[in-house]
PQR file with spaces between the fields and no chain letter, atoms N, CA, C, O and H, PARSE charges and radii, in Angstrom:
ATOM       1  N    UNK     1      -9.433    4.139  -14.816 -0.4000 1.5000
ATOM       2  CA   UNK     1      -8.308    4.978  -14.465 -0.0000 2.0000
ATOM       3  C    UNK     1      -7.971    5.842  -15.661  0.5500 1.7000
ATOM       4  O    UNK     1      -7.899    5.370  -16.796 -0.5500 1.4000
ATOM       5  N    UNK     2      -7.716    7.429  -15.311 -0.4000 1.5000
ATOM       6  CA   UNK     2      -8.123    8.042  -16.125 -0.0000 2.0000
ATOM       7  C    UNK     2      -6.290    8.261  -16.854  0.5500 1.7000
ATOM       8  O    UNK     2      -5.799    8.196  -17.982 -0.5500 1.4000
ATOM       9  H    UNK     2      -7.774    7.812  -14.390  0.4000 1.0000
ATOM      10  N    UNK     3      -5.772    8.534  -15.469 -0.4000 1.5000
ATOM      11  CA   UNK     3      -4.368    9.115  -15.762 -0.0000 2.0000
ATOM      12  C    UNK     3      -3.168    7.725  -16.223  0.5500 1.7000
ATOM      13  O    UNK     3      -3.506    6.557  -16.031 -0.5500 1.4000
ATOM      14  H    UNK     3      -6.171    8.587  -14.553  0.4000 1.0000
ATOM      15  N    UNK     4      -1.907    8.048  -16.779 -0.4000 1.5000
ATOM      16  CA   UNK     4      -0.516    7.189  -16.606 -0.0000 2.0000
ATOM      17  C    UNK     4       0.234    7.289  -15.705  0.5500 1.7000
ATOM      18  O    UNK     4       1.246    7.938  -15.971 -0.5500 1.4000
ATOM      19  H    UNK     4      -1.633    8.997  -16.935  0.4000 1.0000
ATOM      20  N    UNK     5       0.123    6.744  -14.306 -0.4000 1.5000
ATOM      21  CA   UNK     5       1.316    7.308  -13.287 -0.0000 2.0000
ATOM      22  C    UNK     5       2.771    6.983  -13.642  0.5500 1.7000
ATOM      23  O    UNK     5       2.895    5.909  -14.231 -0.5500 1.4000
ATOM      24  H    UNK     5      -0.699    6.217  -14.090  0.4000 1.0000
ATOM      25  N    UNK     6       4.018    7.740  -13.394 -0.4000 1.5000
ATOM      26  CA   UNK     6       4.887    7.092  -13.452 -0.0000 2.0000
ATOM      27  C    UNK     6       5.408    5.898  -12.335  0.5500 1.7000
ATOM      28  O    UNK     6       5.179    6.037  -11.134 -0.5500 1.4000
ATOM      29  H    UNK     6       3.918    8.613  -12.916  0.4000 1.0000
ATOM      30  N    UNK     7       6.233    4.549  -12.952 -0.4000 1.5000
ATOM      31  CA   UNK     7       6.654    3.584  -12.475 -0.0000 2.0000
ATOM      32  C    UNK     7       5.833    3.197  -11.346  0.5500 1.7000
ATOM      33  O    UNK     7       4.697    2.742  -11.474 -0.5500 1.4000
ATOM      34  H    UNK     7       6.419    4.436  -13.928  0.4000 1.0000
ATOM      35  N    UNK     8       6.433    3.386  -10.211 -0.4000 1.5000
ATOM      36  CA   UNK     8       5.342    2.640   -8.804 -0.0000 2.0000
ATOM      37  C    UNK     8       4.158    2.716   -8.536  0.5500 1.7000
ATOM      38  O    UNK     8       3.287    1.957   -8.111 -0.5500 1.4000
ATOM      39  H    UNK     8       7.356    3.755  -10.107  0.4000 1.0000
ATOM      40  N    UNK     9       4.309    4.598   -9.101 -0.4000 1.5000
ATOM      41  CA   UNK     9       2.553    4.694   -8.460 -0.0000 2.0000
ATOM      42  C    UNK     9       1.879    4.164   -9.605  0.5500 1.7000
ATOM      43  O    UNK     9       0.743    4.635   -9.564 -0.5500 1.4000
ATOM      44  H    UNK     9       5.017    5.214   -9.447  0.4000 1.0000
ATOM      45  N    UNK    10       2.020    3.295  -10.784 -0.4000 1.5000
ATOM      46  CA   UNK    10       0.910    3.110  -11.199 -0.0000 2.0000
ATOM      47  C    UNK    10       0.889    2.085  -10.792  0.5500 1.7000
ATOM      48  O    UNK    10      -0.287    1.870  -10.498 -0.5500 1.4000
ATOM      49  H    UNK    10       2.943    2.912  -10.818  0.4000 1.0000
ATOM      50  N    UNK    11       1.839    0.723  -10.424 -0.4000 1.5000
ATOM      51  CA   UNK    11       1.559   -0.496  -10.052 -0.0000 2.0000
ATOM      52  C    UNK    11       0.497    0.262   -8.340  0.5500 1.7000
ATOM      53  O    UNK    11      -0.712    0.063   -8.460 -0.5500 1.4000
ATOM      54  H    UNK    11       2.795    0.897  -10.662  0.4000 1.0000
ATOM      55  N    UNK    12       0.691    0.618   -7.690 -0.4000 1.5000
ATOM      56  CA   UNK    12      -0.017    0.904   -6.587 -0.0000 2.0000
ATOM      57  C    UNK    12      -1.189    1.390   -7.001  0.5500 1.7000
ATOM      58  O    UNK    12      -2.218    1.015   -6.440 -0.5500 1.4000
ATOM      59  H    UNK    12       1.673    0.780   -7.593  0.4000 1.0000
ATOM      60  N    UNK    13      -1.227    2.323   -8.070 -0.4000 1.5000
ATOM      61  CA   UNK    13      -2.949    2.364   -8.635 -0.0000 2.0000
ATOM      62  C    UNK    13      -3.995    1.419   -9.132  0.5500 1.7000
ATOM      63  O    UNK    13      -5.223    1.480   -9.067 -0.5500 1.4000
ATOM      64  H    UNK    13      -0.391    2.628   -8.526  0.4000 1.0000
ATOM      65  N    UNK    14      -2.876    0.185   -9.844 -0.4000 1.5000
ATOM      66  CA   UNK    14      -3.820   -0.885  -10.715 -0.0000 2.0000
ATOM      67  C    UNK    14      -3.956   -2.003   -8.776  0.5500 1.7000
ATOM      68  O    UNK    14      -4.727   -2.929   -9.030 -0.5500 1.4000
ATOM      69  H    UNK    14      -1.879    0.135   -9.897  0.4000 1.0000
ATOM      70  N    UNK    15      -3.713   -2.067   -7.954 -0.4000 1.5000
ATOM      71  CA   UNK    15      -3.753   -2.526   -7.124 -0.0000 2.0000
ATOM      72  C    UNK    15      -4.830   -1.344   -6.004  0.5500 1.7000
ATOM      73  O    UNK    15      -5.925   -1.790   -5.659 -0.5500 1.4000
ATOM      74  H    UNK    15      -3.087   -1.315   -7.748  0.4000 1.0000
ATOM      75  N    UNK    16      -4.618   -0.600   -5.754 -0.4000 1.5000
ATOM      76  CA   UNK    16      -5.516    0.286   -4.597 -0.0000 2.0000
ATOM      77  C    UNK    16      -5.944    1.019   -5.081  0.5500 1.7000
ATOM      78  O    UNK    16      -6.813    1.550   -4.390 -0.5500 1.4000
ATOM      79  H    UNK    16      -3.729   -0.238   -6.035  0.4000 1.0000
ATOM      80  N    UNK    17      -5.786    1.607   -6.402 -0.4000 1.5000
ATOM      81  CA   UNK    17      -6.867    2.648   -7.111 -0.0000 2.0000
ATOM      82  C    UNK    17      -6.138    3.700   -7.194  0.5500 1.7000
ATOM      83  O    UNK    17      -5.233    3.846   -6.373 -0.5500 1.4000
ATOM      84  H    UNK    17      -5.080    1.175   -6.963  0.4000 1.0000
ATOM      85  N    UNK    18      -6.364    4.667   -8.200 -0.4000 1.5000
ATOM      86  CA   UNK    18      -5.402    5.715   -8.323 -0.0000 2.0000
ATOM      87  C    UNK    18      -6.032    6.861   -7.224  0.5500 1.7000
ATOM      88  O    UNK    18      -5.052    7.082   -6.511 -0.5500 1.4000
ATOM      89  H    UNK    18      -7.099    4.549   -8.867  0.4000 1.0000
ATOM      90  N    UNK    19      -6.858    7.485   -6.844 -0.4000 1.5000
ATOM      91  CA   UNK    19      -7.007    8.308   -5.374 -0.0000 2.0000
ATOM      92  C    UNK    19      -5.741    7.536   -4.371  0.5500 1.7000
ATOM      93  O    UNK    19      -4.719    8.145   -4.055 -0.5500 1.4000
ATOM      94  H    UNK    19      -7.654    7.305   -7.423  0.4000 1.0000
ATOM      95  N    UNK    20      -5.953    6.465   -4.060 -0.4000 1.5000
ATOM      96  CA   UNK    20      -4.521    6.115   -3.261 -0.0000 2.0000
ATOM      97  C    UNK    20      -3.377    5.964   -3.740  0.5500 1.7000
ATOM      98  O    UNK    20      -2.557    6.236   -2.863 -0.5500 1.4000
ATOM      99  H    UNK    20      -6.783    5.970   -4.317  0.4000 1.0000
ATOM     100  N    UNK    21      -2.792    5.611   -4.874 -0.4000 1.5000
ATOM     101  CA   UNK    21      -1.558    5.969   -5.717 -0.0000 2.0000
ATOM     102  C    UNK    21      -1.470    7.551   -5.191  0.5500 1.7000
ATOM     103  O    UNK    21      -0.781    7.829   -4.210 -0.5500 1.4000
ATOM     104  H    UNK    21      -3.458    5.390   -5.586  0.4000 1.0000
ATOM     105  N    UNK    22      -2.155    8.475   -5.855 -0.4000 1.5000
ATOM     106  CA   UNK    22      -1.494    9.804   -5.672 -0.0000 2.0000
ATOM     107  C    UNK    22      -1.384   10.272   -3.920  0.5500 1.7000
ATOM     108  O    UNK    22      -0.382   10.840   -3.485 -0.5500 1.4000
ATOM     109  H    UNK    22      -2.714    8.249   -6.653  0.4000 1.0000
ATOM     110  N    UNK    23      -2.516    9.945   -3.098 -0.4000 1.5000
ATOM     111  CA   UNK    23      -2.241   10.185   -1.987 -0.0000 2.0000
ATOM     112  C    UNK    23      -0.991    9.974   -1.540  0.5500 1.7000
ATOM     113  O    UNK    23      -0.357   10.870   -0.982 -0.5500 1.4000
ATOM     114  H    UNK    23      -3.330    9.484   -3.451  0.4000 1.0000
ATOM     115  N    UNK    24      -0.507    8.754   -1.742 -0.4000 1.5000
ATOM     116  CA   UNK    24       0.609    8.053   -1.109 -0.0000 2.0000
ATOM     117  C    UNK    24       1.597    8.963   -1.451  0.5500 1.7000
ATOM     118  O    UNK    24       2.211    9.507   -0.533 -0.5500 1.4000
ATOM     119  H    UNK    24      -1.022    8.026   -2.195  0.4000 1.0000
ATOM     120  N    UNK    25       1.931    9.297   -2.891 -0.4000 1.5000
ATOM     121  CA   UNK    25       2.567   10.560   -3.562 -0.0000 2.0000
ATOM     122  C    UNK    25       2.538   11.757   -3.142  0.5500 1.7000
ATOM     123  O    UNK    25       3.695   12.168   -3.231 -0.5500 1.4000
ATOM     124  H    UNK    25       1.432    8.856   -3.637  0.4000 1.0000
ATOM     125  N    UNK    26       1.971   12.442   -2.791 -0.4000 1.5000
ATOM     126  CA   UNK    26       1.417   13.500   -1.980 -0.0000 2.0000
ATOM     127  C    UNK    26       1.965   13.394   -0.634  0.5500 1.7000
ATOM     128  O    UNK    26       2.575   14.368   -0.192 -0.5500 1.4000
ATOM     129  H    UNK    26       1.031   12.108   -2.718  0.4000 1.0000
ATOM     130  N    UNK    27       1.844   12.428    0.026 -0.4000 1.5000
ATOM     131  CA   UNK    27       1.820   12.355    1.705 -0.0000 2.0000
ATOM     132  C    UNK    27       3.685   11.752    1.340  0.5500 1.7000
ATOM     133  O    UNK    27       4.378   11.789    2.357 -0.5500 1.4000
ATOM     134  H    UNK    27       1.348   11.636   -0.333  0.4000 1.0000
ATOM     135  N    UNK    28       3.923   11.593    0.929 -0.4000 1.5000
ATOM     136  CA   UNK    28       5.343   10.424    0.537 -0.0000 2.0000
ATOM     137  C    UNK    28       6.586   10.406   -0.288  0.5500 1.7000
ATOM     138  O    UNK    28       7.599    9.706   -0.292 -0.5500 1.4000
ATOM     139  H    UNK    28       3.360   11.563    0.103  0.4000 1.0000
ATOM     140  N    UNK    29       6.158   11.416   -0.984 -0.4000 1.5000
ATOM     141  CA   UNK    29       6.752   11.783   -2.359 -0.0000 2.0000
ATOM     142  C    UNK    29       8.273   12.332   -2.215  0.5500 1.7000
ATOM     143  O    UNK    29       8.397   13.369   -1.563 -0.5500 1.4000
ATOM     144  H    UNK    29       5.335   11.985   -0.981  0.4000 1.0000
ATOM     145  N    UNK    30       9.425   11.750   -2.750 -0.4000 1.5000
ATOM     146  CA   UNK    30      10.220   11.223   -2.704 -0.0000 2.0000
ATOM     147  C    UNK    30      11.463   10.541   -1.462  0.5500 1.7000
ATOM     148  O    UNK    30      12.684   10.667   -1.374 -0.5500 1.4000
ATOM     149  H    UNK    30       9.324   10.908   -3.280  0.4000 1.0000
ATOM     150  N    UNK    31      10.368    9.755   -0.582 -0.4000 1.5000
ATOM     151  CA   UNK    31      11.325    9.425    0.267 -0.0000 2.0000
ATOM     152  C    UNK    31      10.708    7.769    0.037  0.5500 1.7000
ATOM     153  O    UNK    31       9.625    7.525   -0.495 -0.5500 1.4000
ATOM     154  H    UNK    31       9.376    9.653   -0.654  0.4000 1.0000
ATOM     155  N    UNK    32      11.407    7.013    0.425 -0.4000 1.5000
ATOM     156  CA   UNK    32      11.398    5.374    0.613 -0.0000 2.0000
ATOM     157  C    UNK    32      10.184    4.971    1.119  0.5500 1.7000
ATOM     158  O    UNK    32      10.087    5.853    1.971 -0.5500 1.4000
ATOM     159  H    UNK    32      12.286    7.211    0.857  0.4000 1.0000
ATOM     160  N    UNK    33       9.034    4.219    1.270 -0.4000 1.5000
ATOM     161  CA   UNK    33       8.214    3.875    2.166 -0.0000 2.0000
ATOM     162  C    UNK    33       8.366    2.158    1.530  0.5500 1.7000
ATOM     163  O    UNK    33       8.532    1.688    0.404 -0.5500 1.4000
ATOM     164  H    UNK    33       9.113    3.502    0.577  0.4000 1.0000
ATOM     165  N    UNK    34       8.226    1.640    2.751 -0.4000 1.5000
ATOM     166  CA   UNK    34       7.755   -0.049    2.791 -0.0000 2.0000
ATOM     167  C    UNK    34       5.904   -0.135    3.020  0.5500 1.7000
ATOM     168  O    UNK    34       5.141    0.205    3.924 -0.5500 1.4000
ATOM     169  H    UNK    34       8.092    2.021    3.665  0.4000 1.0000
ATOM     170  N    UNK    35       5.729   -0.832    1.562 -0.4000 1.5000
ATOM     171  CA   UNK    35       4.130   -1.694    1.818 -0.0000 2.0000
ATOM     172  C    UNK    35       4.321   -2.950    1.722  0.5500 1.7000
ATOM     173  O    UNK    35       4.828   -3.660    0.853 -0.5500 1.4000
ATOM     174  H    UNK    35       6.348   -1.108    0.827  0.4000 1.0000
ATOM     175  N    UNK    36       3.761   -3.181    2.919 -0.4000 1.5000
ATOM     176  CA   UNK    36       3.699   -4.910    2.685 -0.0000 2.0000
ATOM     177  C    UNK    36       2.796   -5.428    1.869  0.5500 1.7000
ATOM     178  O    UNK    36       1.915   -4.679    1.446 -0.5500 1.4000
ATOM     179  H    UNK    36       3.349   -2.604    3.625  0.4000 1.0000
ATOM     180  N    UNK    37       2.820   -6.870    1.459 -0.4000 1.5000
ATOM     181  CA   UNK    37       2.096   -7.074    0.464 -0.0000 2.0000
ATOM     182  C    UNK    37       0.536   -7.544    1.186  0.5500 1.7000
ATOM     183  O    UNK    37       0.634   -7.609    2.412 -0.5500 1.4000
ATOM     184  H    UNK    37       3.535   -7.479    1.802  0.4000 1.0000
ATOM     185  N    UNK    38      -0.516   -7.796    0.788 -0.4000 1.5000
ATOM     186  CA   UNK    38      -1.399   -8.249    1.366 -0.0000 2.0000
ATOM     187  C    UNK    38      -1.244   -9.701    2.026  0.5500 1.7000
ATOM     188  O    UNK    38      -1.660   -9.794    3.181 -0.5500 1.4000
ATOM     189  H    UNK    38      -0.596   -7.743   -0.207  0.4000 1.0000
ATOM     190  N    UNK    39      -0.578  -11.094    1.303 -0.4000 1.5000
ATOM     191  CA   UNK    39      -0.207  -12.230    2.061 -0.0000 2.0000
ATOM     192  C    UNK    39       0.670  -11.635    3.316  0.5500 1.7000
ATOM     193  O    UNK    39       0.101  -12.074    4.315 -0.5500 1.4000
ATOM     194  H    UNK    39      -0.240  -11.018    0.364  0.4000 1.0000
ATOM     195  N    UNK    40       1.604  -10.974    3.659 -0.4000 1.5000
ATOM     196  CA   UNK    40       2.319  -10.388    4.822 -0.0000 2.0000
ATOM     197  C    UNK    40       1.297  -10.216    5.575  0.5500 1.7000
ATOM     198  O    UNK    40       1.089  -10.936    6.552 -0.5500 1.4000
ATOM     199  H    UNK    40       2.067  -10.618    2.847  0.4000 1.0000
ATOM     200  N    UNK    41       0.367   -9.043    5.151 -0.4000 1.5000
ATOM     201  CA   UNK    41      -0.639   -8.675    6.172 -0.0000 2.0000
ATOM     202  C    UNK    41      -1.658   -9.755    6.693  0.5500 1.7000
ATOM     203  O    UNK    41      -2.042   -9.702    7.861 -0.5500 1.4000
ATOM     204  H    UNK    41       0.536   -8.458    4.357  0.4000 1.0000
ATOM     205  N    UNK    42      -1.955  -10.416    6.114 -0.4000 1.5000
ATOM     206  CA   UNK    42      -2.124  -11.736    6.623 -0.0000 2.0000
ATOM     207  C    UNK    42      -1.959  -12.634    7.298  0.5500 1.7000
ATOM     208  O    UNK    42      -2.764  -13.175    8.057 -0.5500 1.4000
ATOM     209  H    UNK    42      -1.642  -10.460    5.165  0.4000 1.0000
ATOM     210  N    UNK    43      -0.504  -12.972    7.011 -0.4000 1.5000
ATOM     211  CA   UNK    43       0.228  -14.103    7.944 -0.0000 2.0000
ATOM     212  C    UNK    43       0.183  -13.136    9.222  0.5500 1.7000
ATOM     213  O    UNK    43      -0.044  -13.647   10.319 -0.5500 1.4000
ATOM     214  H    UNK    43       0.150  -12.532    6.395  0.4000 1.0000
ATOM     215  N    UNK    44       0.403  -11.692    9.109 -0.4000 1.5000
ATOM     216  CA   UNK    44       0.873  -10.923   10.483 -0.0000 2.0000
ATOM     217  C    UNK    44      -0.465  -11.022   11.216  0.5500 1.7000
ATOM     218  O    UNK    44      -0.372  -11.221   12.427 -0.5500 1.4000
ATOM     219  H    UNK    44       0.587  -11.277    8.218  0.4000 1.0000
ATOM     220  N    UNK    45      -1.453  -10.940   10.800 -0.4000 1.5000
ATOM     221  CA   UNK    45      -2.827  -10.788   11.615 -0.0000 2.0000
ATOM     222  C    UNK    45      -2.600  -12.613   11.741  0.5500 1.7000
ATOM     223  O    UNK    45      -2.256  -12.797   12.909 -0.5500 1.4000
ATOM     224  H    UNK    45      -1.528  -10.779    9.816  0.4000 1.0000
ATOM     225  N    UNK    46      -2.649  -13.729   11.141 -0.4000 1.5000
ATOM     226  CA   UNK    46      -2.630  -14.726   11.770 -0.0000 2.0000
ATOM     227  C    UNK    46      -1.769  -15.205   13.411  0.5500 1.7000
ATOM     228  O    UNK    46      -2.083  -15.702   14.492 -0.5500 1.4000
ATOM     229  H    UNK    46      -2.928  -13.579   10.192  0.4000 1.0000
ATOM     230  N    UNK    47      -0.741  -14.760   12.830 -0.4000 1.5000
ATOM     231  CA   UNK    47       0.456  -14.728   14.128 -0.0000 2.0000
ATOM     232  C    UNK    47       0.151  -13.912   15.178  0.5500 1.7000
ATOM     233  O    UNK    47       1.103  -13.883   15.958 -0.5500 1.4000
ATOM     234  H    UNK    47      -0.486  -14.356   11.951  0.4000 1.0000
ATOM     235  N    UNK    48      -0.560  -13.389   15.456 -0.4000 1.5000
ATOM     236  CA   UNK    48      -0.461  -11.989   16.563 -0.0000 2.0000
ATOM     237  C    UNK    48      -1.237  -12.746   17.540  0.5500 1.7000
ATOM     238  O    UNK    48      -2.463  -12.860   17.546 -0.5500 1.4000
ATOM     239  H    UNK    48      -1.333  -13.412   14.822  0.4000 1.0000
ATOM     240  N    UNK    49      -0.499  -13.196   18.273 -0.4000 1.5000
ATOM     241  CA   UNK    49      -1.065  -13.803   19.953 -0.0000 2.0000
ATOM     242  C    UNK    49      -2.091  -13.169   20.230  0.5500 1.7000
ATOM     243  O    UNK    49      -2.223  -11.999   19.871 -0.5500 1.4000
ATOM     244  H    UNK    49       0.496  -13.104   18.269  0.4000 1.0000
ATOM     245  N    UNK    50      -3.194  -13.948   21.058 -0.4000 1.5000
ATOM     246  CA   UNK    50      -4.768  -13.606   21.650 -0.0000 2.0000
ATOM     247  C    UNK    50      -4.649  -13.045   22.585  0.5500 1.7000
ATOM     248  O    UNK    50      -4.101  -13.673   23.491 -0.5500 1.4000
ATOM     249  H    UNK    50      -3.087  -14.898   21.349  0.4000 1.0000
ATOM     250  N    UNK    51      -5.064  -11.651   22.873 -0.4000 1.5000
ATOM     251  CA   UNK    51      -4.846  -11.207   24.024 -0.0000 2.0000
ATOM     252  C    UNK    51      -5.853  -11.039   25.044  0.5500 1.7000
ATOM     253  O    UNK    51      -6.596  -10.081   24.825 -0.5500 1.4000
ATOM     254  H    UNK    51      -5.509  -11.141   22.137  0.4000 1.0000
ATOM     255  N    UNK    52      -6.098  -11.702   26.109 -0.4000 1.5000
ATOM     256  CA   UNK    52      -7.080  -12.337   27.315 -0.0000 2.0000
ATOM     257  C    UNK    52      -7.616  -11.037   27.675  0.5500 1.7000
ATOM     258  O    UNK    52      -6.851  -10.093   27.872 -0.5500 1.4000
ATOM     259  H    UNK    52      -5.495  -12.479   26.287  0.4000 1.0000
ATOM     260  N    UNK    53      -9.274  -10.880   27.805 -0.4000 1.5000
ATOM     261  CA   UNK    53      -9.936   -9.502   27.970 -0.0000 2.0000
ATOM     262  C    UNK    53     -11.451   -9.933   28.175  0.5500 1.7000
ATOM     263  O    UNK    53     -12.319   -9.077   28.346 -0.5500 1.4000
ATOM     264  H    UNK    53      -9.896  -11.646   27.645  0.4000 1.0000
């Protein structure tokens, strides 16, 4: 990683890489967004009822 992001986006860069840090910035940039953490995304794909097909 070449750049210093400020505050969030760099924790979101040392985690998803800085191309997605700035995207998120870009597409996002200064309004609120919720990421769940990866255990969330997890438990949520565990929990999600089987659906008959």
């Amino acid at each position: 990683m070449t750049n210093v992001l400020p505050g969030v986006l760099q924790e979101i860069a040392e985690v998803a890489g800085e191309t997605a840090a700035l995207s998120i910035a870009a597409r996002q940039g200064g309004r609120r967004v919720y990421i769940p953490s990866a255990n969330r995304l997890v438990v949520s794909v565990i929990r999600r009822p089987r659906t008959e097909g």
